[in-house]
N, C-alpha and C positions, 0 to 999 in steps of 0.2 A: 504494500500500500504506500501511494503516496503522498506526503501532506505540502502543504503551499501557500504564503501569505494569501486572504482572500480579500477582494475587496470588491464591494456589489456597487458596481459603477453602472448596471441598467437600471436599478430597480425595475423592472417587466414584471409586466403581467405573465399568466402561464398561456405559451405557445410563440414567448419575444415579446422587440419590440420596446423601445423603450422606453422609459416612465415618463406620464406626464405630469405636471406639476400643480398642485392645487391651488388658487389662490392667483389663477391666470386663464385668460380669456379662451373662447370657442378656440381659437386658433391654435392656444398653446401658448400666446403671450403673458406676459403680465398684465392682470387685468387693472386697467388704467382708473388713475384717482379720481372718485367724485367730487370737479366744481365745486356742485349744490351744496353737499354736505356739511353739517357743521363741524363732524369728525368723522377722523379716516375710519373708511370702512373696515370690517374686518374682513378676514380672507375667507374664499368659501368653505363652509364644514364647519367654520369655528363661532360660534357665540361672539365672543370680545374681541377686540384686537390682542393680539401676542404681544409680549413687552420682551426688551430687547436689550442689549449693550448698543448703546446709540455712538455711532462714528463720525466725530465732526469734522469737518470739511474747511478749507479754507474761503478765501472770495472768490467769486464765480470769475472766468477769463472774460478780457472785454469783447468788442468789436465780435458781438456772434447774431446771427438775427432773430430777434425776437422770437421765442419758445411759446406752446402752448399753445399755438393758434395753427392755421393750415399754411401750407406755405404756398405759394404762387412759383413755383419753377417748373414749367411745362406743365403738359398733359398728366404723363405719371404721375407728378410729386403732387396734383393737387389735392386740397384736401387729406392732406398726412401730416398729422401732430407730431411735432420734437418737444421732448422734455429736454430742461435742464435736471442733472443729476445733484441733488443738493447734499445729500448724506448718503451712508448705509444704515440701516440697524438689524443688528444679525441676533436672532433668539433660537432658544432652542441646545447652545453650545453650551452643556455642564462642563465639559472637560475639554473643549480646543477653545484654542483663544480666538477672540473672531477678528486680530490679525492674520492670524494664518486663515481662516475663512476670506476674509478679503485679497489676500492675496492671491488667488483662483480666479478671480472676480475680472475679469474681461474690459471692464467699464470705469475708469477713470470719476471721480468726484470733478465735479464743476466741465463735463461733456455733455454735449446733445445727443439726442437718442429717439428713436422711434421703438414703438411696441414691438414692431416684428425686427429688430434689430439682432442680426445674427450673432452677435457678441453674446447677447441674452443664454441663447442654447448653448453655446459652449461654453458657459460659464457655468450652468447645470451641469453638462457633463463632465467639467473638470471637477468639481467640486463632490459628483455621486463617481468616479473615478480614483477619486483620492482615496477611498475603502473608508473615510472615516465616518462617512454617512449612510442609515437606511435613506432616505428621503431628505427631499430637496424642495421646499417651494419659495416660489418668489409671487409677489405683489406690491404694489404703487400705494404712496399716500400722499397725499396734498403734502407741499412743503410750505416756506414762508412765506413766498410772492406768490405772483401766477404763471403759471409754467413750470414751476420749479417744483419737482421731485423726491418724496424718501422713501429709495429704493428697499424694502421690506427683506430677508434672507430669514427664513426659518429650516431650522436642519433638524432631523431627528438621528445622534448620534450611533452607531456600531460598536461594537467590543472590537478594541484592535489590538488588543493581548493575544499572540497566532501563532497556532502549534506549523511549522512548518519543514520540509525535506524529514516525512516520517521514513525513514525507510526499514526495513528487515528482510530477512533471506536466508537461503542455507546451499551452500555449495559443496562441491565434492573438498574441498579443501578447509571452509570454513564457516562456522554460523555468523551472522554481522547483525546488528542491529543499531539504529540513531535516531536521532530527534534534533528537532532545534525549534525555539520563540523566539516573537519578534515582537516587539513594541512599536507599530506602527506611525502612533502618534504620542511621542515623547513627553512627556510635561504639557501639551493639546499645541506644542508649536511643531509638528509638523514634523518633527527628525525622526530618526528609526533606528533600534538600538536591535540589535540579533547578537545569539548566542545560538552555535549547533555543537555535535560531537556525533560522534560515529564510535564505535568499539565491536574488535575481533579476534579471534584467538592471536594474538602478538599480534596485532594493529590497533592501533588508537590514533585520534583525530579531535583536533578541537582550531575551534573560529570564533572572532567576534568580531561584530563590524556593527560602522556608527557613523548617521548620512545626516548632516542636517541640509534638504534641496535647497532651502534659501537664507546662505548664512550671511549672518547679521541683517535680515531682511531685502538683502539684496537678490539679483537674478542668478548671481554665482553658486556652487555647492561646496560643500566639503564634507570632505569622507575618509575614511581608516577601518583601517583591517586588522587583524593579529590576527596569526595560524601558529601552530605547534601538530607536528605528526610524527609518530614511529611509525614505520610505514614497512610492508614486504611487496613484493613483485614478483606474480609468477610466468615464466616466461617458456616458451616454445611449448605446441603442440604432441611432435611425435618423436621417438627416437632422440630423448633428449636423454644427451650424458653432462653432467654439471658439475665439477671436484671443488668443495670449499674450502680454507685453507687449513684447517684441520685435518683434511684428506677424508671426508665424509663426501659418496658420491649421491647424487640426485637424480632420478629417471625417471619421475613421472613431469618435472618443470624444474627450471632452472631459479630459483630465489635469490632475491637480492632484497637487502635488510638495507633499511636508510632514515636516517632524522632528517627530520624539513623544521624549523624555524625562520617566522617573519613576520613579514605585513606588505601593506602599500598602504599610500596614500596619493589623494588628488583633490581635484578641485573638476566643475565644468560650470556651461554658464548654456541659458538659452538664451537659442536665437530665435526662437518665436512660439507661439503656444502649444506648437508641435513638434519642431525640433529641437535637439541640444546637442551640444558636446560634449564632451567628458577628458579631462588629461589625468592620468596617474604614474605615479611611480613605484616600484616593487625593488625591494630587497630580500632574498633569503641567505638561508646560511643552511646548510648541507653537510651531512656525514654518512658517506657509505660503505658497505660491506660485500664488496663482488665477489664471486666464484672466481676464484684463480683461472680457470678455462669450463668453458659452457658450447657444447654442438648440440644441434636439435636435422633431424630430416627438413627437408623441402620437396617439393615437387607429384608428382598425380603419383598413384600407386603403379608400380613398375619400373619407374624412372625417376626416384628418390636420388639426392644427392646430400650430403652432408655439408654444414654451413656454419659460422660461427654464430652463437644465440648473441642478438643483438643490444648489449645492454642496456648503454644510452645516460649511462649516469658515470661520472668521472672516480676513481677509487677514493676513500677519506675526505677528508672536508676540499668544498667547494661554496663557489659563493654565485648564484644569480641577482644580478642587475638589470633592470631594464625600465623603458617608459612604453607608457603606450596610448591610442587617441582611440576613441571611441565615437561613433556621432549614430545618433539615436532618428526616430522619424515615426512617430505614433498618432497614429488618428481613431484607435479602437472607442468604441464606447466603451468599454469593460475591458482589464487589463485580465480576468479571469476566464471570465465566461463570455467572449463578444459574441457579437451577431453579425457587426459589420467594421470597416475599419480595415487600414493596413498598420502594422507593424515594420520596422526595418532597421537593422542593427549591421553597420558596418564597422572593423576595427584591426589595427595595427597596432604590433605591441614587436618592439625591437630591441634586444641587448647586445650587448658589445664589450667588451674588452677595456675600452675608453670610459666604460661606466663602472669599471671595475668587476666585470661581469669574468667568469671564468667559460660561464660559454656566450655563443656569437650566433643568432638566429635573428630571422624576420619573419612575424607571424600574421595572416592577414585570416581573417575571418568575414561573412555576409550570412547574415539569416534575415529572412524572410517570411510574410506568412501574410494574404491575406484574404476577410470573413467576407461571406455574401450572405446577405439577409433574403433567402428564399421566400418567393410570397404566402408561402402557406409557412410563415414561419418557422421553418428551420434553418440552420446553419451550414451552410457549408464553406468549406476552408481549403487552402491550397497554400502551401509549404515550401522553400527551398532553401539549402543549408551548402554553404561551400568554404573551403578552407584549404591554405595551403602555408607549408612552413618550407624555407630558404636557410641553409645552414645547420646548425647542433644544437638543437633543443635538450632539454633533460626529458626524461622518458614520461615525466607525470604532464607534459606538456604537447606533447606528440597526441590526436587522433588515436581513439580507441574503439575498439571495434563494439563493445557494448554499449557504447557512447550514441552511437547512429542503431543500432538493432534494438526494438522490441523485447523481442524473443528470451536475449540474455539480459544476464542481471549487469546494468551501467556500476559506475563510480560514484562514492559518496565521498564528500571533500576532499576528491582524488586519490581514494586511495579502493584499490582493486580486492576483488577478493576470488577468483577463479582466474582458469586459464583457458576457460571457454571458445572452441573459434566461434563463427559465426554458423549458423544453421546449414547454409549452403542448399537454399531449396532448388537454387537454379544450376544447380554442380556447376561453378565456375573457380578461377582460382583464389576466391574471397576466403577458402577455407585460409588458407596460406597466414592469410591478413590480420596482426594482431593491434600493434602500436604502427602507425604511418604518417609519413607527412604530408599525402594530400588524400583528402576526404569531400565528398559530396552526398546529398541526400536532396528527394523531391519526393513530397505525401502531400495527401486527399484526405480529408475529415470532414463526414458529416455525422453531425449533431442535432438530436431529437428533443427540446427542452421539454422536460416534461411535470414541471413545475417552478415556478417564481413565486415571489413573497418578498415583501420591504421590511416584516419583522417574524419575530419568532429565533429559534435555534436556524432553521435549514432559510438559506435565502434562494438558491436554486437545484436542480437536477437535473441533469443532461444524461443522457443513453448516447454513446459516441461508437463510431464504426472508423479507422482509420488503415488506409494503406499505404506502404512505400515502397521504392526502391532504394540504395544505397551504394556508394562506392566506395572503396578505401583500398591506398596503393603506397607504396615508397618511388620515389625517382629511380632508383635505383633497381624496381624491378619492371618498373616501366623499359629501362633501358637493356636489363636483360633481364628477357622469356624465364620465366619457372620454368622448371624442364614439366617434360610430362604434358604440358594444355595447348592445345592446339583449337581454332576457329574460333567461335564463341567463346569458349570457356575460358578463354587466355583474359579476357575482360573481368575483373574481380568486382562481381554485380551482385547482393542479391534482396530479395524481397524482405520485407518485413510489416509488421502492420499490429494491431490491438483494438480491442471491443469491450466495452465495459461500461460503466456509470462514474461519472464527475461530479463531486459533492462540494455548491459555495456553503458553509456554513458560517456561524459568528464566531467557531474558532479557526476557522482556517478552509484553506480547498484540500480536498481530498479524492483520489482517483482508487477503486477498485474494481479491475481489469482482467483480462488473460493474461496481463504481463505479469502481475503480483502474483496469481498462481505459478509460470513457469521460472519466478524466480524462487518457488519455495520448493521445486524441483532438481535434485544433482544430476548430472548430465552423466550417462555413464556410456564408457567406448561401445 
């Protein structure tokens, strides 16, 4: 099973689709201040008006044209009211401050604005996006002159205390099991404080990282990391002879024993309400314990060859250095469960020798992924994953073949616990493929919602069907042939996919699947 911060950025109804906001017009708008009245109205559904933390504004900008009234600029514009925006008052927020509520907020204090002002909607959805809200509504009150504005924000807050990366398993080598929380909304300003662990027979892993996205209130972020691991590695599929330097030999996988201590840290900044950037930096410090000499087989049955097991980690202490740029592009309604929306995550991350780095790589990654809101309300999705590394990465860094597959059980804070190949349903030489440096993947996912809710324990339920294909190669045997494969099969292809139920809940996402079943499965020759 898997767990995952969650955060209910549709609120939907069940079958999609996402929430509308009480408290606003047929349209969807904010339903605009009554002139007449002696006091503001209240929102629809509620008796009184809401009372609020009131956000005061400075003097409104000059030279703007008169608010309030219809404007004369063509055909289109006529007859279309601009407010001035005089305040916020944001209610509802026991526990976020409703600075960090305002800062979501699209619309500037002392702007004009129209009801159907697209600013509006995506100020809902950034605000039911954030995970720190069930519900979102906005409505208008008279301000102090005419034309002038107090823009209403009523939230109804979430549990953002979130069990997340639940993972367990058992493999022919070892049992694992982990956990991690995350405090999504720190002291209600908006940072995010995680702690995880992993633990296995001689493997252990620990992390904690700490985001505040808009430090000191600005558009910049800042961030840090801490990791600590003992960590093993088991390596080659068949025919593996491995002598440690004890002169203990190994035939079923080659092991390699290593500590990893470190962190990173960084900064990014947006550059608009959908994109950003990200820069970090990463130090670790390394000690390992190789096999004096390690061979393992290669190539199709018949025409095996004998090869040296790839370790990928330097002997004794080592030190990784590096920076790397990340730049983000999210347009999802829901960062859990969307319906619509792209995603897109590009990133380079480089060390060097000059950084004080003992190894010298360039890493480039692209994921992708984006939701189609079908008209009968389901989801479907389309994927693609590509990745290549340049130079001597360390081995926890390299493309891993349970990393892209389903089927097997992946990595928890990178650290491995089988020596599983890959399924190989398309008999191609993907068996071969363990650790690589270039990797691709492209999946299909549709998604059946089949329940939503803005309160309670469960916020949604999806029934998911997904398939893929997958590649994963070294340069190295791209440039020479595996012995043994010939036509097709020389392409290291193969399928993978999962079917199961996706759970948002208010403590977290949770997936249970045919992949949690076959990771509670030992794979036997």
């Amino acid at each position: 099973m898997g767990g995952e911060p969650a955060a209910e950025g549709s609120g939907e109804e069940p079958g999609g689709g996402a929430s509308s906001a009480t408290g606003e017009g047929e349209d969807g708008q904010p339903a605009p201040p009554d002139e007449a009245a002696e006091s503001p109205p209240p929102p629809p559904g509620n008796e009184e008006p809401f009372e609020g933390t009131v956000v005061e504004t400075g003097p409104p900008p000059v030279e703007r044209e008169e608010p309030g009234a219809a404007q004369e600029v063509g055909t289109a514009e006529a007859h279309v009211v601009r407010y001035y925006l005089e305040r916020y008052e944001v209610s509802g927020n026991d526990r976020t401050r409703a600075e960090t509520v305002l800062r979501l907020m699209r619309l500037e204090p002392g702007e004009t604005f129209r009801a159907d002002d697209p600013r509006i909607e995506e100020s809902k959805m950034a605000l039911l996006a954030s995970g720190f809200f069930e519900e979102v509504r906005f409505s208008l009150q008279r301000g102090s002159q005419r034309g002038w504005v107090v823009f209403r924000i009523h939230v109804r807050e979430r549990w953002t205390l979130l069990i997340e990366n639940l993972a367990f398993g058992y493999t022919t080598v070892t049992p694992f099991g982990g956990l991690g929380v995350s405090e999504m909304n720190l002291f209600g300003t908006g940072s995010q404080l995680s702690a995880q662990f992993v633990v296995a027979d001689e493997q252990q892993a620990y992390r904690l990282r700490f985001l505040d996205p808009a430090f000191l209130g600005s558009d910049w972020s800042l961030s840090a990391e801490v990791r600590v691991s003992d960590a093993q590695d088991y390596l080659g599929f068949s025919g593996v002879r491995s002598v440690r330097a004890d002169g203990t030999v190994e035939t079923d996988h080659a092991t390699i024993d290593y500590w990893r201590a470190g962190g990173r840290f960084g900064t990014g900044v947006r550059l608009s309400n959908r994109m950003r950037v990200d820069l970090g930096y990463r130090f670790e410090w390394l000690d390992a314990d190789l096999p004096v000499a390690a061979s393992y087989e290669r190539g199709a049955p018949g025409a095996t060859m004998n090869a040296p097991v790839p370790l990928d980690l330097l002997p004794g202490q080592s030190l990784v250095s590096s920076i790397g740029v990340t730049f983000s592009y999210d347009t999802r309604d829901d960062p859990f469960l969307p319906t619509e929306g792209t995603r897109l995550l590009a990133g380079i991350e480089l060390a060097h020798n000059v950084l004080g780095s003992d190894y010298s790589f360039a890493k480039f990654t692209v994921d992708w992924a984006m939701h189609f809101d079908l008209p009968w309300h389901h989801t479907l999705t389309v994927s693609a994953f590509a990745g290549a590394i340049a130079g001597s990465a360390p081995l926890f860094d390299q493309f891993y073949v349970g990393d892209l597959s389903d089927l097997i059980p992946g990595r928890v804070l990178d650290l491995n616990f089988h020596n599983y190949p890959s399924l190989n349903l398309l008999g191609t030489s993907i068996i071969e493929m363990q650790y690589e440096d270039l990797a691709a993947k492209v999946g299909v996912e549709y998604a059946w919602p089949l329940y939503r809710s803005r309160s309670g324990f469960l916020y949604g339920l999806d029934l998911f069907l997904g398939l893929g294909l997958f590649t994963l190669a070294s340069a190295g045997d791209i440039a020479l042939q595996i012995p043994g494969y010939a036509g097709g099969s020389v392409f290291p292809v193969d399928l993978t996919g999962d079917i199961g139920l996706r759970f948002d809940t208010m403590i977290g996402l949770f997936r249970l699947s045919f992949s949690n079943i076959m990771g509670l499965i030992p794979q036997v020759d």
